[in-house]
N, CA, C and O atoms as a Tinker XYZ file with bonds, in Angstrom:
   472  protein
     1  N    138.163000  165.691000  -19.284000    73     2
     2  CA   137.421000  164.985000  -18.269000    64     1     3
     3  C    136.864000  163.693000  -18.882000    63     2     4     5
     4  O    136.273000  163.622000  -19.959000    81     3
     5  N    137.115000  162.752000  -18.101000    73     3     6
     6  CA   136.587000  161.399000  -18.627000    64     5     7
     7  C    135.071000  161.125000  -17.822000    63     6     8     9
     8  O    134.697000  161.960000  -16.999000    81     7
     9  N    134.446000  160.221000  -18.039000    73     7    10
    10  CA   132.990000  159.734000  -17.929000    64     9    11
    11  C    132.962000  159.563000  -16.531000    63    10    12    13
    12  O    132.063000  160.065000  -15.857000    81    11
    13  N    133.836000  158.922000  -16.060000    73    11    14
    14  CA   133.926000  158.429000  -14.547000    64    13    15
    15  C    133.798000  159.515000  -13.961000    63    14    16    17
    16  O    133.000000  159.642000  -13.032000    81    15
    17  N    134.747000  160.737000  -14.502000    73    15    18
    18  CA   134.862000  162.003000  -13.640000    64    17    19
    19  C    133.398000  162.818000  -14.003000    63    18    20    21
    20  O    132.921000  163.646000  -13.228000    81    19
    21  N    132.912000  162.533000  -15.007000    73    19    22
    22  CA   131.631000  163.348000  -14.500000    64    21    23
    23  C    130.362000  162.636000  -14.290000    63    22    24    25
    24  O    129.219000  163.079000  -14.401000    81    23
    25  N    130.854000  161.169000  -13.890000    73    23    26
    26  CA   129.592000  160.058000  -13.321000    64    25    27
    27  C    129.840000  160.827000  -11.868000    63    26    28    29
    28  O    128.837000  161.197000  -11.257000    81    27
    29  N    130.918000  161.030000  -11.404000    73    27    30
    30  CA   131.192000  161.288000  -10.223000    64    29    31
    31  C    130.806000  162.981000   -9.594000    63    30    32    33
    32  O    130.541000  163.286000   -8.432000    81    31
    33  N    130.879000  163.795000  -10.687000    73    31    34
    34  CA   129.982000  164.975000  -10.586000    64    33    35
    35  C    128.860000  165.034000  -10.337000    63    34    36    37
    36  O    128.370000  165.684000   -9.414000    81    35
    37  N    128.166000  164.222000  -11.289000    73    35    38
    38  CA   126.656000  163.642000  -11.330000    64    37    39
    39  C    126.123000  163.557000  -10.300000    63    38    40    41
    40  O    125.124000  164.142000   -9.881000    81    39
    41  N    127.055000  162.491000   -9.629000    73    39    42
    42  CA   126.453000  161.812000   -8.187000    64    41    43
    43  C    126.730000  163.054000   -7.033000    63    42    44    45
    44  O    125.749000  163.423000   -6.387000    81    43
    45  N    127.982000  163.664000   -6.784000    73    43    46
    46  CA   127.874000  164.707000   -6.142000    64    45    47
    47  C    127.191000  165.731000   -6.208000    63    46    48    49
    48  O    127.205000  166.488000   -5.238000    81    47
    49  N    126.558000  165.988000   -7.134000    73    47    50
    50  CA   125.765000  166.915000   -7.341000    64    49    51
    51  C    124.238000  166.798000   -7.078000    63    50    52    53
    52  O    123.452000  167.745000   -7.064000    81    51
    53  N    123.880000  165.220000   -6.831000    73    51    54
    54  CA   122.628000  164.697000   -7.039000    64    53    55
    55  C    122.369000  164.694000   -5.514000    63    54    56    57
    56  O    121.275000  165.041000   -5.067000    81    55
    57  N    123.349000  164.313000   -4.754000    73    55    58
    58  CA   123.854000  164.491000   -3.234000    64    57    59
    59  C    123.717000  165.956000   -2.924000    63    58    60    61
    60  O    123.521000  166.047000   -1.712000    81    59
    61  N    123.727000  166.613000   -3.236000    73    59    62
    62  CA   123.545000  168.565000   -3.153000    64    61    63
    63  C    121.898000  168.674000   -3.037000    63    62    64    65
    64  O    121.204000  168.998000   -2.074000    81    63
    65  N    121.519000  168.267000   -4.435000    73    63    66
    66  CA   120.086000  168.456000   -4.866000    64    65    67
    67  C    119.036000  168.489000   -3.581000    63    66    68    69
    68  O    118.178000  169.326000   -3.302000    81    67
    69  N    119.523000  166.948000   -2.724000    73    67    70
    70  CA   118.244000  166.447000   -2.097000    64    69    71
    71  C    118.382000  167.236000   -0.949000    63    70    72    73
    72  O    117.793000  166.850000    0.061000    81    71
    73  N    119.206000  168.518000   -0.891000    73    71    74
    74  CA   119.369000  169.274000    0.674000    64    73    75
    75  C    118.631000  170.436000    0.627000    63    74    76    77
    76  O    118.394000  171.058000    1.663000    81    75
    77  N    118.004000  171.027000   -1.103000    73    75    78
    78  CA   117.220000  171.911000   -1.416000    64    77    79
    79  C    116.143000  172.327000   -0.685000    63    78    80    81
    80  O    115.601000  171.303000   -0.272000    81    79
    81  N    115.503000  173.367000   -0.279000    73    79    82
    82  CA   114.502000  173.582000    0.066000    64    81    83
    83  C    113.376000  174.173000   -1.313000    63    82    84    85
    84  O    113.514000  175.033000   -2.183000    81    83
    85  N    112.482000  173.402000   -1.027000    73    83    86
    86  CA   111.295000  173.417000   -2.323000    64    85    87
    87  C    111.280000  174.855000   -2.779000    63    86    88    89
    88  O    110.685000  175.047000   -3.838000    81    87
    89  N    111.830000  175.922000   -2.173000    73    87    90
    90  CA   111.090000  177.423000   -2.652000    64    89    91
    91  C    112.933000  177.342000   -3.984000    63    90    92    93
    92  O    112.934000  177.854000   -5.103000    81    91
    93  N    113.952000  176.728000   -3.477000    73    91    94
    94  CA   115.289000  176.934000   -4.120000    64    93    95
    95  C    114.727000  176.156000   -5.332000    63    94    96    97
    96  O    114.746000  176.613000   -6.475000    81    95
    97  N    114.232000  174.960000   -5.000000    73    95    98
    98  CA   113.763000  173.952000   -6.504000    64    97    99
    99  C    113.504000  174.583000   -7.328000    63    98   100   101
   100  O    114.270000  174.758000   -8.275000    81    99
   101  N    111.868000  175.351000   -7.195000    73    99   102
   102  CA   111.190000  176.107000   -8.111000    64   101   103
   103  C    111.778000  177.539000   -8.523000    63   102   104   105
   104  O    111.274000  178.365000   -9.284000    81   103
   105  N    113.091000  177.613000   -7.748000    73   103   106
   106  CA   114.098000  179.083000   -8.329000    64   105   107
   107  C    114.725000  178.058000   -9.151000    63   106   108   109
   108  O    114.071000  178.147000  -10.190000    81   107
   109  N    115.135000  177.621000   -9.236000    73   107   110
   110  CA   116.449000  176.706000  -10.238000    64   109   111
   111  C    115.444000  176.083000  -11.619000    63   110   112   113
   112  O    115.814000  175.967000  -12.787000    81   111
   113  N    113.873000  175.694000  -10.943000    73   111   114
   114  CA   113.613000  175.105000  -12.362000    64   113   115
   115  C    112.753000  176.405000  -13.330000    63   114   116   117
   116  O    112.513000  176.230000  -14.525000    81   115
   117  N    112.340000  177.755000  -12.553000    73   115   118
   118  CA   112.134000  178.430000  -13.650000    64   117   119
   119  C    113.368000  179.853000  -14.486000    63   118   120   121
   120  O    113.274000  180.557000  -15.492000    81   119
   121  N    114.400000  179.692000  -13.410000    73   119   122
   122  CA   115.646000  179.884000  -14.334000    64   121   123
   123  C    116.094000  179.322000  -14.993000    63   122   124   125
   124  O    116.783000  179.826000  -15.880000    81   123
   125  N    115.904000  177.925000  -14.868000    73   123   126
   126  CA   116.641000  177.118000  -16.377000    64   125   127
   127  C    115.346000  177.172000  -17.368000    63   126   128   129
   128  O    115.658000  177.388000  -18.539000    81   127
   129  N    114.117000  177.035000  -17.148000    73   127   130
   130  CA   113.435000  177.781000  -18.159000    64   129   131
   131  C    113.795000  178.906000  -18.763000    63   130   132   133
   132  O    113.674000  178.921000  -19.988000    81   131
   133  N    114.230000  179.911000  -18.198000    73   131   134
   134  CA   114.413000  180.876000  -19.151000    64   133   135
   135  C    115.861000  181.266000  -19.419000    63   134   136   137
   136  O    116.137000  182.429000  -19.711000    81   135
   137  N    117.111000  179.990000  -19.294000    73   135   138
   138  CA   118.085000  180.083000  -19.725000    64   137   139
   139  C    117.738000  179.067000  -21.203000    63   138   140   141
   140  O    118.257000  179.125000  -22.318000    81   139
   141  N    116.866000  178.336000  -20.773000    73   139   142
   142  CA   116.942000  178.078000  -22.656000    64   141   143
   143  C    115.839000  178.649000  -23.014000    63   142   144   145
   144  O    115.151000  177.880000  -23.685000    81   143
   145  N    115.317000  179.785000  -22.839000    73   143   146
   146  CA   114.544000  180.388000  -23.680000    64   145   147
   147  C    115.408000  181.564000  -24.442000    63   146   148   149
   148  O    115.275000  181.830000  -25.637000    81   147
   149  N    116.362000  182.253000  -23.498000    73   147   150
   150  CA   117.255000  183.019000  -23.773000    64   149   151
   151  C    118.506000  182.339000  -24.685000    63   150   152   153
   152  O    119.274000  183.105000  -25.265000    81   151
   153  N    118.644000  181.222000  -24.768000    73   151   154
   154  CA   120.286000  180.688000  -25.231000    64   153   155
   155  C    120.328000  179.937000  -26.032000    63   154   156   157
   156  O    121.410000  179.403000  -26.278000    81   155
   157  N    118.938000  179.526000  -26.902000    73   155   158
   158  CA   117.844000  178.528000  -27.375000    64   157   159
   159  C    119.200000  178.332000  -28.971000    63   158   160   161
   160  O    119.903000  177.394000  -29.346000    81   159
   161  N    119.114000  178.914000  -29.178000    73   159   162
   162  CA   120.374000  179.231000  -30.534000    64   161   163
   163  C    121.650000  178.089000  -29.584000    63   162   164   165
   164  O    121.741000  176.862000  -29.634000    81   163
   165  N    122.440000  179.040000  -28.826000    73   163   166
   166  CA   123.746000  178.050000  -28.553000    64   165   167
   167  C    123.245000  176.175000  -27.868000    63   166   168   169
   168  O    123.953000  175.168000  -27.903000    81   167
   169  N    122.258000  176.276000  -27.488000    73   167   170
   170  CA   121.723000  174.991000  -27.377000    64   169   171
   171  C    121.236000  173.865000  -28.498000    63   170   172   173
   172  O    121.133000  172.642000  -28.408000    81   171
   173  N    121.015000  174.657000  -29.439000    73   171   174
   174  CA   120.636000  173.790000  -30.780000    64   173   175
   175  C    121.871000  173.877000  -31.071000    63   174   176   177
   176  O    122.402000  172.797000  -30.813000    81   175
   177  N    122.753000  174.769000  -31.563000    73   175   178
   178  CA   124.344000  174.247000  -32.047000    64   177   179
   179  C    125.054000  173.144000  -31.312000    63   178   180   181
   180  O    125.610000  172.181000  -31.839000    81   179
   181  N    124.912000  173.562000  -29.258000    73   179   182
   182  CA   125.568000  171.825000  -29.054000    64   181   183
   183  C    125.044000  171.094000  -29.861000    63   182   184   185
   184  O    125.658000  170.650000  -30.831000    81   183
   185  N    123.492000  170.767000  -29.545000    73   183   186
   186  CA   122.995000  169.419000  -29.960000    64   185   187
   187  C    123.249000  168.942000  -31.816000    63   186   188   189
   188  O    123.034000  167.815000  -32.263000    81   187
   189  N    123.636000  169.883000  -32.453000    73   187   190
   190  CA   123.709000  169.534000  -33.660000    64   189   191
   191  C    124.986000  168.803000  -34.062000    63   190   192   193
   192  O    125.160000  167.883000  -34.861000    81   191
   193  N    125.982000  169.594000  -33.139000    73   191   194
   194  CA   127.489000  168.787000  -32.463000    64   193   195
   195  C    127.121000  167.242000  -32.341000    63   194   196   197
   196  O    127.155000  166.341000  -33.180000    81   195
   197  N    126.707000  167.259000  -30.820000    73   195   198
   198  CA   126.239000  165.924000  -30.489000    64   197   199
   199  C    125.875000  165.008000  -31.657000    63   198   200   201
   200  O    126.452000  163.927000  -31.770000    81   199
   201  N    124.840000  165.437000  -32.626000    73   199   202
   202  CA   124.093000  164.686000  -33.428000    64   201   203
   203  C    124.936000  164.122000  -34.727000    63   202   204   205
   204  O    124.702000  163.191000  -35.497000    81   203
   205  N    126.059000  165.114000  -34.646000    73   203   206
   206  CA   126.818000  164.641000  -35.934000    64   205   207
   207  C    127.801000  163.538000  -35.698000    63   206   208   209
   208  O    128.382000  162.902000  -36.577000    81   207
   209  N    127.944000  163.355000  -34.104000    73   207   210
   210  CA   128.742000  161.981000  -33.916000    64   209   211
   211  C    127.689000  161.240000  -33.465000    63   210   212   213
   212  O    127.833000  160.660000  -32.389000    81   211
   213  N    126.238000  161.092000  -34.302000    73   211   214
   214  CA   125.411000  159.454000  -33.759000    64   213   215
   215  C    125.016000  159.059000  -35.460000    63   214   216   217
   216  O    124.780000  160.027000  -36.183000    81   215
   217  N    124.995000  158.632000  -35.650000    73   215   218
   218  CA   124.040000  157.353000  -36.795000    64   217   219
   219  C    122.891000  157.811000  -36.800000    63   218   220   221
   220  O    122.193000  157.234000  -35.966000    81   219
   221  N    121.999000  159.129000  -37.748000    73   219   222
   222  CA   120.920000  159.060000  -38.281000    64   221   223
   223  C    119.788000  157.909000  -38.167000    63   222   224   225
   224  O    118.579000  157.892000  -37.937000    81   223
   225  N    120.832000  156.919000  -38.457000    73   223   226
   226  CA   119.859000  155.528000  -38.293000    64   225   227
   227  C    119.442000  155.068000  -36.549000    63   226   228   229
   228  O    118.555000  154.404000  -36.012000    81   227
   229  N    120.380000  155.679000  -36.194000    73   227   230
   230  CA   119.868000  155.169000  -34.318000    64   229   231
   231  C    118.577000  155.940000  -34.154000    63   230   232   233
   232  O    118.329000  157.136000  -34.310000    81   231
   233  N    117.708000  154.747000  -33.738000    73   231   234
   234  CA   116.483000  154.962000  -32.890000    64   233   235
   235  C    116.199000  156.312000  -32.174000    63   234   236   237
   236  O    115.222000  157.060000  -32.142000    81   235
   237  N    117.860000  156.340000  -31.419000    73   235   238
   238  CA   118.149000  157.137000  -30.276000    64   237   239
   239  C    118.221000  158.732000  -30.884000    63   238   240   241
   240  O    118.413000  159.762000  -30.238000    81   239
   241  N    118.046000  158.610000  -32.040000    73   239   242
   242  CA   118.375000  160.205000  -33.034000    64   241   243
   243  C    117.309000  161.167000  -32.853000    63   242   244   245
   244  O    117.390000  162.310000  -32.404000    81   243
   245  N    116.318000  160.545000  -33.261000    73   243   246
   246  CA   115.143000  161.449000  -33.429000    64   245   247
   247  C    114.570000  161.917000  -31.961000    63   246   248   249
   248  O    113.925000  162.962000  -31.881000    81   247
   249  N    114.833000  161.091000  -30.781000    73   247   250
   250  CA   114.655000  161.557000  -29.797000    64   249   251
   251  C    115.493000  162.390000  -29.254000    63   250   252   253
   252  O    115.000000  163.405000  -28.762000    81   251
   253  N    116.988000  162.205000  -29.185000    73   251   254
   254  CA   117.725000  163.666000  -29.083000    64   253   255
   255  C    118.041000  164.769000  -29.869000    63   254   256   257
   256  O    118.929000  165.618000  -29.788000    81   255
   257  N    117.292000  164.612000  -30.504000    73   255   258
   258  CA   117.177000  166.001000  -31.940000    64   257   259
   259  C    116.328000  167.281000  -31.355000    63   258   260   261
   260  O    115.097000  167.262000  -31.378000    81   259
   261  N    116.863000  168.085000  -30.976000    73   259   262
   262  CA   116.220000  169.245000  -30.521000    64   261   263
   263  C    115.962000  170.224000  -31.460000    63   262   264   265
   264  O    116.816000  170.478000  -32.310000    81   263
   265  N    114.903000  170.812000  -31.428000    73   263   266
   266  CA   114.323000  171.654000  -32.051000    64   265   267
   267  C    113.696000  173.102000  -31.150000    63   266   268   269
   268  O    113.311000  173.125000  -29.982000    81   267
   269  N    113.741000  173.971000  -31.905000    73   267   270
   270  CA   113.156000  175.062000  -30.806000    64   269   271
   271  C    111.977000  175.202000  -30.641000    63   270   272   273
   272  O    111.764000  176.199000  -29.951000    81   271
   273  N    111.106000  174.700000  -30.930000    73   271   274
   274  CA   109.671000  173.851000  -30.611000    64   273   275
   275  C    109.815000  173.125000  -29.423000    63   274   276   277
   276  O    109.295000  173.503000  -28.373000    81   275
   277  N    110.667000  171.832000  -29.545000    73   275   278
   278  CA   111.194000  171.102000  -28.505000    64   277   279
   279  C    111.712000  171.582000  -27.507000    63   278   280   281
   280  O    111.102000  171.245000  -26.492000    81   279
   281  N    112.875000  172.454000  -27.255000    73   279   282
   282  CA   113.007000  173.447000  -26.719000    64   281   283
   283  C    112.159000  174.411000  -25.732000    63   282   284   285
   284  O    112.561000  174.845000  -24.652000    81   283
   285  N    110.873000  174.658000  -26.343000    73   283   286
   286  CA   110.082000  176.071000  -25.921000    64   285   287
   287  C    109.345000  175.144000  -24.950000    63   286   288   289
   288  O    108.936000  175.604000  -23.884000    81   287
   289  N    109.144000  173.777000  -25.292000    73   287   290
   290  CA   108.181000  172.787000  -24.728000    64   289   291
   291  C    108.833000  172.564000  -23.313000    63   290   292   293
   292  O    108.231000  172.734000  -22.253000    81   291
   293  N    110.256000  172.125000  -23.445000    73   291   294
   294  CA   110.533000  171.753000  -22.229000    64   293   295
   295  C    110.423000  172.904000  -21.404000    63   294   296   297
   296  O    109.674000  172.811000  -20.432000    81   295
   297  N    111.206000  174.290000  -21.663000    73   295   298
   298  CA   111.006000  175.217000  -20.443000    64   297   299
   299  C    109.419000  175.434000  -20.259000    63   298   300   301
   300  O    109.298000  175.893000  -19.123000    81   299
   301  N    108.359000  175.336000  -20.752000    73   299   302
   302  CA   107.277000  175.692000  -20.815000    64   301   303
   303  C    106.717000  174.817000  -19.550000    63   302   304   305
   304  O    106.216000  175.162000  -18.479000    81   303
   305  N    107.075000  173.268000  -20.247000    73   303   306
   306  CA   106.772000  171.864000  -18.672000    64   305   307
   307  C    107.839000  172.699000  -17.615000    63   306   308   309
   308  O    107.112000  173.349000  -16.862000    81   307
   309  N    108.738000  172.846000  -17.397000    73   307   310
   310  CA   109.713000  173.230000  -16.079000    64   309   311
   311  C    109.060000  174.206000  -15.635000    63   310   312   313
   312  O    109.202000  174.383000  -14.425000    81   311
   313  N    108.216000  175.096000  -16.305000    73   311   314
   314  CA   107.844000  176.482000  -15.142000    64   313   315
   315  C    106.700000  175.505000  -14.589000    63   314   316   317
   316  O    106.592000  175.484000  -13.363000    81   315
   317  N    105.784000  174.648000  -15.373000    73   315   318
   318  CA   104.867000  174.552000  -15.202000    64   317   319
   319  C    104.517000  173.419000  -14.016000    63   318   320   321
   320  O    103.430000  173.326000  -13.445000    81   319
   321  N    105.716000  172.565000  -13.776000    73   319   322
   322  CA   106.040000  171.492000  -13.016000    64   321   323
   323  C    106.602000  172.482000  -11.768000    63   322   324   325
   324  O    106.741000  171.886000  -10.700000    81   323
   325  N    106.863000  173.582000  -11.767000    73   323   326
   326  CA   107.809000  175.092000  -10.735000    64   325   327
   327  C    106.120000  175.331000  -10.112000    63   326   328   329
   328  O    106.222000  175.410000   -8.887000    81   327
   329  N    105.279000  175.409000  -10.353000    73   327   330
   330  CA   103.959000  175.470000   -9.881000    64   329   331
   331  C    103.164000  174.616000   -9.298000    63   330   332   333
   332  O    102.157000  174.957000   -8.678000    81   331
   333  N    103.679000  173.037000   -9.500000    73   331   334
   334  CA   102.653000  172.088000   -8.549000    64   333   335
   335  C    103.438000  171.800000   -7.101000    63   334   336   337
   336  O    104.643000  171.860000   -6.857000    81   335
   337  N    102.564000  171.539000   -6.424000    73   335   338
   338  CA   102.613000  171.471000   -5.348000    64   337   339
   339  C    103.944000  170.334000   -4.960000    63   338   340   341
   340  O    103.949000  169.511000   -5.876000    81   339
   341  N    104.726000  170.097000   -4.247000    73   339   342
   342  CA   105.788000  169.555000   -3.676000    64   341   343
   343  C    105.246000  168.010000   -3.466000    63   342   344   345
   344  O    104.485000  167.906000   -2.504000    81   343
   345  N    105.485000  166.870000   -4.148000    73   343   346
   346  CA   104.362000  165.491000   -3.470000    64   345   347
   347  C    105.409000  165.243000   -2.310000    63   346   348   349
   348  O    104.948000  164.276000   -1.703000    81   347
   349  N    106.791000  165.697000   -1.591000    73   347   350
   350  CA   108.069000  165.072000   -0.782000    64   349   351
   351  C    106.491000  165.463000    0.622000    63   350   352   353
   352  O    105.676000  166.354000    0.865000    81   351
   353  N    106.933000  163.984000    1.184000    73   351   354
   354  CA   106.490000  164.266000    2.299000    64   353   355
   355  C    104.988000  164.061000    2.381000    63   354   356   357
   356  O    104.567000  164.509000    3.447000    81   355
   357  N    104.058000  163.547000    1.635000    73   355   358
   358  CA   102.716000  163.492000    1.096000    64   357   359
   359  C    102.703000  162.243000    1.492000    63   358   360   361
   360  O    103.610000  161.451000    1.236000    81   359
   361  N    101.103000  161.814000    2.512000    73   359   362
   362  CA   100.750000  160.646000    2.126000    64   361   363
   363  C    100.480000  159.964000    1.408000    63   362   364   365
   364  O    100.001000  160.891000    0.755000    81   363
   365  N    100.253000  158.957000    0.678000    73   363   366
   366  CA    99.699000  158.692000   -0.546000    64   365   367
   367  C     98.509000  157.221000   -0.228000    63   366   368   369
   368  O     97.657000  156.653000   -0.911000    81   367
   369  N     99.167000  157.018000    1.509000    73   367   370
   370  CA    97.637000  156.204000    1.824000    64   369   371
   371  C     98.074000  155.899000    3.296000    63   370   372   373
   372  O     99.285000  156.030000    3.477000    81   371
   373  N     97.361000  155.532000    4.349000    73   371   374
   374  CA    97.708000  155.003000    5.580000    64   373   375
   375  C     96.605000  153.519000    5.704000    63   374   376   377
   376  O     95.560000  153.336000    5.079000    81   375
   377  N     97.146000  152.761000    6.546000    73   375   378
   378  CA    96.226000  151.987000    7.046000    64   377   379
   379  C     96.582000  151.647000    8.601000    63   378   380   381
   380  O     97.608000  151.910000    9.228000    81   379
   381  N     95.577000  151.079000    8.952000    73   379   382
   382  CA    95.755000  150.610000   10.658000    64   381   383
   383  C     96.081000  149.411000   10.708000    63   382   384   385
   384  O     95.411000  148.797000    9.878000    81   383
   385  N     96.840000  148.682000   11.311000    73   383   386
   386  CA    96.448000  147.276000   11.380000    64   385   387
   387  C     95.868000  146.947000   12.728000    63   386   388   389
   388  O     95.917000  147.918000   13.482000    81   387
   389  N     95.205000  145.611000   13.383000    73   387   390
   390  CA    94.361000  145.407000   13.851000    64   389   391
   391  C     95.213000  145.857000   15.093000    63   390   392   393
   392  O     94.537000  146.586000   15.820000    81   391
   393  N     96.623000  145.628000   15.612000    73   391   394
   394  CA    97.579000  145.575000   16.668000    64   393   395
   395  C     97.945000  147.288000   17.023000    63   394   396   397
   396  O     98.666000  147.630000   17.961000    81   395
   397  N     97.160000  148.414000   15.883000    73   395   398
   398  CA    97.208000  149.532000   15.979000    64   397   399
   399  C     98.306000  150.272000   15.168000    63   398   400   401
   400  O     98.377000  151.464000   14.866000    81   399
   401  N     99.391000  148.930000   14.818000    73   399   402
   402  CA   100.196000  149.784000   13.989000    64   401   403
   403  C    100.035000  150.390000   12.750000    63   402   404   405
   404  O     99.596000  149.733000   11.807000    81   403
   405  N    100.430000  151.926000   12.594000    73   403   406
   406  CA    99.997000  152.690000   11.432000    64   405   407
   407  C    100.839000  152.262000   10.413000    63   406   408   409
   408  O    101.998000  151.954000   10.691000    81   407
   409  N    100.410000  152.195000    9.229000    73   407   410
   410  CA   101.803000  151.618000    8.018000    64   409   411
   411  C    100.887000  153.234000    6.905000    63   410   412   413
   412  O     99.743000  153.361000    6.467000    81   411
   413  N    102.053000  154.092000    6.854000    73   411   414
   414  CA   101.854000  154.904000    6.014000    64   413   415
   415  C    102.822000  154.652000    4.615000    63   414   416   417
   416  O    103.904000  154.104000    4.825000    81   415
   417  N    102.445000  155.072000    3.015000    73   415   418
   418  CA   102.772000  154.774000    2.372000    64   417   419
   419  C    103.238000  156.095000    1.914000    63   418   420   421
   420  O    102.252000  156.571000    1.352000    81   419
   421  N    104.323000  157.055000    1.836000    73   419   422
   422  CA   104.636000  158.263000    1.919000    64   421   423
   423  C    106.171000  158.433000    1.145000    63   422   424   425
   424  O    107.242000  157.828000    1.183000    81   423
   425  N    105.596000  159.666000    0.400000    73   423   426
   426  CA   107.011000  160.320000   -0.094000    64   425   427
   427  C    107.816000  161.498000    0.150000    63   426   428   429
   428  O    107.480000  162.680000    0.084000    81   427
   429  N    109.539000  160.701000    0.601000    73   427   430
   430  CA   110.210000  161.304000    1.660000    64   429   431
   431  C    111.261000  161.805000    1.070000    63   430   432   433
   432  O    111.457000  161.199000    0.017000    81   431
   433  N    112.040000  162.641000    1.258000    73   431   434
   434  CA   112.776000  163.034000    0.644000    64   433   435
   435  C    113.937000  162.571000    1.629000    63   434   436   437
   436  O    113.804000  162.743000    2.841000    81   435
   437  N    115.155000  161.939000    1.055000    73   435   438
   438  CA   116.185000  161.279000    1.793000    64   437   439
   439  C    117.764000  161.956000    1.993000    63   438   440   441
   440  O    118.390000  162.121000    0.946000    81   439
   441  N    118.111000  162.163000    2.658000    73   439   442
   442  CA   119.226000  162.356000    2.988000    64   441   443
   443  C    120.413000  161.135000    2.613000    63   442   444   445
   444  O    120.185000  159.933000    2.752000    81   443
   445  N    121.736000  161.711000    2.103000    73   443   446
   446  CA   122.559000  160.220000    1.603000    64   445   447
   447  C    123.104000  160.192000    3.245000    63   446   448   449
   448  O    123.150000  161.053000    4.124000    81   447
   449  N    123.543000  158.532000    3.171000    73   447   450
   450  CA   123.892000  157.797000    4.215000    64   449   451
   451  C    123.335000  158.362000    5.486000    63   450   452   453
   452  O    124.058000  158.761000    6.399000    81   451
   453  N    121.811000  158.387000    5.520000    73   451   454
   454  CA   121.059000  158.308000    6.829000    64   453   455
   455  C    120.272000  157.764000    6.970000    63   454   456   457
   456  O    119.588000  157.653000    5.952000    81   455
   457  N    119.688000  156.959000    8.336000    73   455   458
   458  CA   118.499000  155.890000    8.635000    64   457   459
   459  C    117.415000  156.418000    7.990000    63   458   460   461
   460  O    117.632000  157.604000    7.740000    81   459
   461  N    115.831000  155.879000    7.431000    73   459   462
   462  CA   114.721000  155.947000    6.648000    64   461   463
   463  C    113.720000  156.299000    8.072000    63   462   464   465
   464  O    113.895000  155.538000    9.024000    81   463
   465  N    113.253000  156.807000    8.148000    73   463   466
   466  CA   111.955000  156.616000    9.158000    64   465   467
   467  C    111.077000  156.022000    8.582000    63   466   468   469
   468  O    110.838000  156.353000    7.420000    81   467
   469  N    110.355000  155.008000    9.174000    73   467   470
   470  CA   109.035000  154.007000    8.581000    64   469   471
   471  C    108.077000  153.927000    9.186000    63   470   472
   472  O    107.148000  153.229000    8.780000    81   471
């Protein structure tokens, strides 16, 4: 599989995501918590893969260097992000204008290739 073909996964898949209902989200993000809590071993071997085709010297090293510290951290944020409240759909401010029109400032969760409501 070449890059294109899984830019193109990516995007189809990212197209899937936004059809979720919030209770499926928080199933998917505290099972992948505890698929790398469980698999934490074959996940440091990819990444050690990965790491042996970059340059030590890249910047970019020390930040993709996983550790099972690093590791325990992220599933630890994913359950813990599986617990706050949903912001899709939240005001985050309204105002009136003088002509009565409401201008709300709100986060929506979008459907691909469909009109925005404003």
């Amino acid at each position: 599989m070449n890059v294109k073909d899984m830019l193109r996964q990516a995007s189809d898949a990212a197209k899937q995501l936004i059809t979720l209902s919030d209770q499926t989200i928080i199933g998917i993000l505290k099972e992948t918590a505890q698929v790398l809590r469980t698999h934490t071993e074959e996940v440091l071997a990819a990444n050690r893969q990965d790491l042996e085709r970059m340059d030590p010297a890249n910047p970019k090293y020390d930040r993709l260097k996983l550790t099972e510290e690093r590791l325990q951290g992220i599933a630890a944020d994913m359950e813990n992000v599986s617990t706050l409240p949903s912001p899709l759909n939240k005001v985050l401010s309204e105002t009136t204008r003088p002509n009565g029109m409401v201008i709300r400032n709100q986060l929506c969760k979008h459907r691909a290739n469909s009109p925005t409501d404003l």
